[in-house]
MOPAC internal coordinates of N, CA, C and O (Angstrom, degrees):
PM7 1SCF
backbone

  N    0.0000 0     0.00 0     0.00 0    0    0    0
  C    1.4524 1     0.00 0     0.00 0    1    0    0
  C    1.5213 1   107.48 1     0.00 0    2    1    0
  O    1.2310 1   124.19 1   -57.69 1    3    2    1
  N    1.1373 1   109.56 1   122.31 1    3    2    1
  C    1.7782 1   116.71 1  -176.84 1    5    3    2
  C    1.5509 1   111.40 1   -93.37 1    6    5    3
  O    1.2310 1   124.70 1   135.40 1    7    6    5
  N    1.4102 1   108.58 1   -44.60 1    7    6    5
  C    1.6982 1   102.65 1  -177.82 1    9    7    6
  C    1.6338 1    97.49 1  -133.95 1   10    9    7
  O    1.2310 1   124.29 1    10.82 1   11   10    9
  N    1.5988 1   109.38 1  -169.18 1   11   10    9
  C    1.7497 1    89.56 1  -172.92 1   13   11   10
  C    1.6521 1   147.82 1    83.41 1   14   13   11
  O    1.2310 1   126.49 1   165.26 1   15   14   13
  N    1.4521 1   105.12 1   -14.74 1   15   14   13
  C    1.2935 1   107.34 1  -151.60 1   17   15   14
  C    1.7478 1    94.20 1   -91.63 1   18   17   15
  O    1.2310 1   117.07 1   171.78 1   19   18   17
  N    1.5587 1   123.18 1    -8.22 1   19   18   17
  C    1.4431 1   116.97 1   170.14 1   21   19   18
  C    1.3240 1    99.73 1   -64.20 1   22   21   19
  O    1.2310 1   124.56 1   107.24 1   23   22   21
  N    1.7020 1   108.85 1   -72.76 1   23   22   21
  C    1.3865 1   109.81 1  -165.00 1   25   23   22
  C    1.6158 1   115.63 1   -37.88 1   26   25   23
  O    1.2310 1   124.42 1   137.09 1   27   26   25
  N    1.4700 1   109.11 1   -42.91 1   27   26   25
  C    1.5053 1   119.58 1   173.97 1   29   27   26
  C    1.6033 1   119.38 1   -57.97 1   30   29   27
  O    1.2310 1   124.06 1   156.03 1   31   30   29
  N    1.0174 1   109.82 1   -23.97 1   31   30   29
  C    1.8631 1   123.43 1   173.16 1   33   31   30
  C    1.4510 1   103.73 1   -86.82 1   34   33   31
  O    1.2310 1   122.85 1   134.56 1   35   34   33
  N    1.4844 1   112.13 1   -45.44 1   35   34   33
  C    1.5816 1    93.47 1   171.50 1   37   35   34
  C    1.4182 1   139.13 1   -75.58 1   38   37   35
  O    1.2310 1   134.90 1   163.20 1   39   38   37
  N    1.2887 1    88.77 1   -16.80 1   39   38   37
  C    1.7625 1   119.53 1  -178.28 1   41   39   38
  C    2.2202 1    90.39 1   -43.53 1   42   41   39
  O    1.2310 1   141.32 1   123.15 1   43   42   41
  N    1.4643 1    76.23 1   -56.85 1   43   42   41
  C    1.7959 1    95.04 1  -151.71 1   45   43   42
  C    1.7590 1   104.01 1   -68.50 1   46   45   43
  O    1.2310 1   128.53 1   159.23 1   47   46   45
  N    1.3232 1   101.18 1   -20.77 1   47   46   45
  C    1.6741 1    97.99 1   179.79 1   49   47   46
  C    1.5946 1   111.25 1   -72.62 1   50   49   47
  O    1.2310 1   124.58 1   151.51 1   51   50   49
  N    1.6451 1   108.81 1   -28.49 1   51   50   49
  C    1.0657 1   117.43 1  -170.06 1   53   51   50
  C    1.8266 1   118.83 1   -82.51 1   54   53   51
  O    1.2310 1   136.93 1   171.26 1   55   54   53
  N    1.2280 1    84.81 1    -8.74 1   55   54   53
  C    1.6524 1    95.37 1   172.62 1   57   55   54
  C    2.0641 1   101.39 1    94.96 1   58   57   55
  O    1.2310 1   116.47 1   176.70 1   59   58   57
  N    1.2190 1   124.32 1    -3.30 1   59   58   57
  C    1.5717 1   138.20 1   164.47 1   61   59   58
  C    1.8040 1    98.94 1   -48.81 1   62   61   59
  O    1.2310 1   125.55 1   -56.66 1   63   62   61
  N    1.2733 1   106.94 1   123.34 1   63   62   61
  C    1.5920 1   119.16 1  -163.72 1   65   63   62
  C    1.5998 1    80.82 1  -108.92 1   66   65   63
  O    1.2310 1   114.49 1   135.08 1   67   66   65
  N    1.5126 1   128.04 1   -44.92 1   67   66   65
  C    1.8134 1   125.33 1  -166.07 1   69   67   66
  C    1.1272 1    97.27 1  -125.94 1   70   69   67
  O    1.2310 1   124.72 1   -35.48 1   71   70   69
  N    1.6067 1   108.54 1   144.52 1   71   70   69
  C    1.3480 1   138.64 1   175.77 1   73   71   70
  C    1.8728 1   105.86 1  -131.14 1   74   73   71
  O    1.2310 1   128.18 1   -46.42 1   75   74   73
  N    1.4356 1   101.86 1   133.58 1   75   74   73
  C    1.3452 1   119.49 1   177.91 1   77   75   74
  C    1.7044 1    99.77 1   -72.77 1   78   77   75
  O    1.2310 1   119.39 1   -63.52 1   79   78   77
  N    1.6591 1   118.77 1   116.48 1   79   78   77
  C    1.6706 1   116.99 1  -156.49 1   81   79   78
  C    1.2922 1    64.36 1  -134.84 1   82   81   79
  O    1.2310 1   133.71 1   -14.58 1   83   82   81
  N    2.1456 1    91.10 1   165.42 1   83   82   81
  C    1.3740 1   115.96 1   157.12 1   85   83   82
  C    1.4484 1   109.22 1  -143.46 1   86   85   83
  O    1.2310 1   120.86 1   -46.35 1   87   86   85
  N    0.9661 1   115.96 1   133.65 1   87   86   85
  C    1.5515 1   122.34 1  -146.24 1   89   87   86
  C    1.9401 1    96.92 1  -120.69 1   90   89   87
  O    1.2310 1   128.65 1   -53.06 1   91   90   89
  N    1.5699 1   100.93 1   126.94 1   91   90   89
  C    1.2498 1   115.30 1   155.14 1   93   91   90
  C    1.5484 1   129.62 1  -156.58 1   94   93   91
  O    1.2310 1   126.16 1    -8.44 1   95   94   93
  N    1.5728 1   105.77 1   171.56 1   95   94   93
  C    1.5067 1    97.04 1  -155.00 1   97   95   94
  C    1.6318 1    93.42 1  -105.03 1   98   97   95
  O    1.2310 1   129.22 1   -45.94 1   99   98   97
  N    1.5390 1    99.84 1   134.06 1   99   98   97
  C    1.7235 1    87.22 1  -170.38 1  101   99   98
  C    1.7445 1   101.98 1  -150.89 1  102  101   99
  O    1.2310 1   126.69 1   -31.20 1  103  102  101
  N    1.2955 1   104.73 1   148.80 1  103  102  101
  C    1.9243 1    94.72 1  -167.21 1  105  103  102
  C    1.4991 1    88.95 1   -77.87 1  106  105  103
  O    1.2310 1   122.07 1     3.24 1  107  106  105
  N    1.4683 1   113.65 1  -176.76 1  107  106  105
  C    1.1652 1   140.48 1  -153.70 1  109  107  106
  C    2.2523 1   100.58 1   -72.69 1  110  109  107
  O    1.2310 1   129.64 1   122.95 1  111  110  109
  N    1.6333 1    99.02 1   -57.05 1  111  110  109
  C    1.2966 1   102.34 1   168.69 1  113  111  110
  C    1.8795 1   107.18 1   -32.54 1  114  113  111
  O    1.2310 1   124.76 1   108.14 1  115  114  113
  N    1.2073 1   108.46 1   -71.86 1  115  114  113
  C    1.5191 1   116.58 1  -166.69 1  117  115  114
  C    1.2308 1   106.92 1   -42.35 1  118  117  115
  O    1.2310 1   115.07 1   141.04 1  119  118  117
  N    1.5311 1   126.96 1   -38.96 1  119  118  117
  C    1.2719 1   144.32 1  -142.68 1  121  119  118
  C    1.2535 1    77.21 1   -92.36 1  122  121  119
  O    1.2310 1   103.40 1    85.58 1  123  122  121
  N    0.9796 1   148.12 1   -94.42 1  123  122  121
  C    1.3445 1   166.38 1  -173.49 1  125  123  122
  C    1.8857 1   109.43 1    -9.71 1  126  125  123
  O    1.2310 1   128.45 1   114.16 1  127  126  125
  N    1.5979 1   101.34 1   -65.84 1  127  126  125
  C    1.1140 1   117.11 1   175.12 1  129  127  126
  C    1.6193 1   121.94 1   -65.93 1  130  129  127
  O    1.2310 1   119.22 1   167.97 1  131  130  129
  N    1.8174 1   119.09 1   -12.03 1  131  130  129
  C    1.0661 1   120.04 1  -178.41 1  133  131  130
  C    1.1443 1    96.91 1   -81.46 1  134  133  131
  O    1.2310 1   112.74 1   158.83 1  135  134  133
  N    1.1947 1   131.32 1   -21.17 1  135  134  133
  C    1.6022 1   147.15 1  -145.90 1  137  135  134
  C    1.8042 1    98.99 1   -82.63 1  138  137  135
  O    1.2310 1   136.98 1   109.59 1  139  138  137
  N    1.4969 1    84.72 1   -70.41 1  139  138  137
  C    1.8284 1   105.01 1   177.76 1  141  139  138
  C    1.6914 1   121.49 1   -58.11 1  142  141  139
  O    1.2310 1   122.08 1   167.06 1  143  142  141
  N    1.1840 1   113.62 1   -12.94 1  143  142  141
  C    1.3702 1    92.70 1  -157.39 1  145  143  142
  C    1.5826 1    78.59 1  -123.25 1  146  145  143
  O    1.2310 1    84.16 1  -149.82 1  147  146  145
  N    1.4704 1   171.75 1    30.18 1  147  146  145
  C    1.2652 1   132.19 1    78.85 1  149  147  146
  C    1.2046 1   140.09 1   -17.10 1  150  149  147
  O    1.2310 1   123.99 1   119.34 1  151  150  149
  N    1.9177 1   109.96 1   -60.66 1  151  150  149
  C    1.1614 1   115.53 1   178.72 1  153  151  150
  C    1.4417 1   105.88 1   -46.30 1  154  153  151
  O    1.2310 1   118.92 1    85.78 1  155  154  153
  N    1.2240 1   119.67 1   -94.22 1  155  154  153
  C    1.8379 1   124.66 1  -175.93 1  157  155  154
  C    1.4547 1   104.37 1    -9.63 1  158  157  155
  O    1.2310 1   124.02 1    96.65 1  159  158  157
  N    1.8921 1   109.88 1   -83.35 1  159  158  157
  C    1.6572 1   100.33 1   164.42 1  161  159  158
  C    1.1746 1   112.66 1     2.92 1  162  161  159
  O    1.2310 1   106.99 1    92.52 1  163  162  161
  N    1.2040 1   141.83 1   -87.48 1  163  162  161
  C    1.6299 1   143.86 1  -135.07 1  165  163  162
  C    1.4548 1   120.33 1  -109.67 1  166  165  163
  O    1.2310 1   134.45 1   179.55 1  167  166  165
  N    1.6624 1    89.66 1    -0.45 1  167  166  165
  C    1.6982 1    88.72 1  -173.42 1  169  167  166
  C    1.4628 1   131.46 1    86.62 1  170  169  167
  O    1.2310 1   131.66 1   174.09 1  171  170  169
  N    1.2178 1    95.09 1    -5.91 1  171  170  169
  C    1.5933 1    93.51 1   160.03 1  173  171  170
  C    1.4503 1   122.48 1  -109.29 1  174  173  171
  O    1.2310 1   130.83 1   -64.74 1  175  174  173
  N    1.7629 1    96.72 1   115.26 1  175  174  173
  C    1.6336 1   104.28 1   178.48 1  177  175  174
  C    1.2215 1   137.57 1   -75.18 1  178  177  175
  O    1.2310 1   123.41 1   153.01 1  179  178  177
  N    1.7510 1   111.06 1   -26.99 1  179  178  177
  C    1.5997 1   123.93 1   167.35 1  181  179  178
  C    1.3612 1    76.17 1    99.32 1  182  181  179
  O    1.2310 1   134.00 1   -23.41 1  183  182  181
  N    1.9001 1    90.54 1   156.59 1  183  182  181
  C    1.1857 1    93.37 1   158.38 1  185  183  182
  C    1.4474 1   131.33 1    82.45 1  186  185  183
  O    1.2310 1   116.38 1   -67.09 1  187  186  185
  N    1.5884 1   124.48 1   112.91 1  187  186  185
  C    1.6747 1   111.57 1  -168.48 1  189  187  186
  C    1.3981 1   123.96 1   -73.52 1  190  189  187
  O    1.2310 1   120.24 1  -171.48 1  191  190  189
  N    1.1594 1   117.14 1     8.52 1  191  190  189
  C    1.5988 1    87.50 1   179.11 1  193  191  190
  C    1.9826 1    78.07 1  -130.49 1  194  193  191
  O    1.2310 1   114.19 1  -116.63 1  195  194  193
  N    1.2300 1   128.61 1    63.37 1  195  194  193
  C    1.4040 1   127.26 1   163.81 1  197  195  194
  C    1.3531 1   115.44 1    52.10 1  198  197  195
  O    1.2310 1   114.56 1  -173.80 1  199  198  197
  N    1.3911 1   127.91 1     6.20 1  199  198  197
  C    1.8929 1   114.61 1   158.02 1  201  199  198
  C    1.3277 1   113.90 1   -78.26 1  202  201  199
  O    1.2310 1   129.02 1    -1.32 1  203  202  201
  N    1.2930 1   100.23 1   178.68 1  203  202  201
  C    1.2367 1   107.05 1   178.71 1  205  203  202
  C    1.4023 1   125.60 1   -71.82 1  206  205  203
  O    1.2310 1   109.80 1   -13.43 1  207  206  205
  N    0.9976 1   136.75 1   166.57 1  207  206  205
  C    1.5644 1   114.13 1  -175.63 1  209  207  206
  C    1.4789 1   110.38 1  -141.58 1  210  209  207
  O    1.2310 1   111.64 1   -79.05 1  211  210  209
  N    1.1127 1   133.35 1   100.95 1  211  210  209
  C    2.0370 1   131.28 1  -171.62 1  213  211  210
  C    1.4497 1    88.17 1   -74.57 1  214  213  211
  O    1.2310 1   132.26 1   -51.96 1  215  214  213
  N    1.5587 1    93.93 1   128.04 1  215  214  213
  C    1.7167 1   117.90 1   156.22 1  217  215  214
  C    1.0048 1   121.01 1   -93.36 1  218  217  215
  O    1.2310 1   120.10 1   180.00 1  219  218  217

């Protein structure tokens, strides 16, 4: 799972068995970069002292 995985954690607390997904196959770089370039978008850097932070 590259992005998603809150909504997907909350999904499951809430007792939600299906989630509307979109699925692709992507090497690790891509994966990586799908990752980073929301966060920044919105301003959230991860992480306490404001870098970026790989999960």
């Amino acid at each position: 799972m590259v992005v998603g995985e809150r909504r997907w954690r909350a999904a499951q607390q809430d007792g939600i068995e299906t989630l509307a997904a979109m699925v692709w196959e992507m090497d690790t770089e891509t994966a990586f970069i799908a990752q980073v370039v929301p966060r920044t978008s919105t301003g959230d850097r991860g992480g306490r002292d404001g870098q970026l932070s790989r999960r």
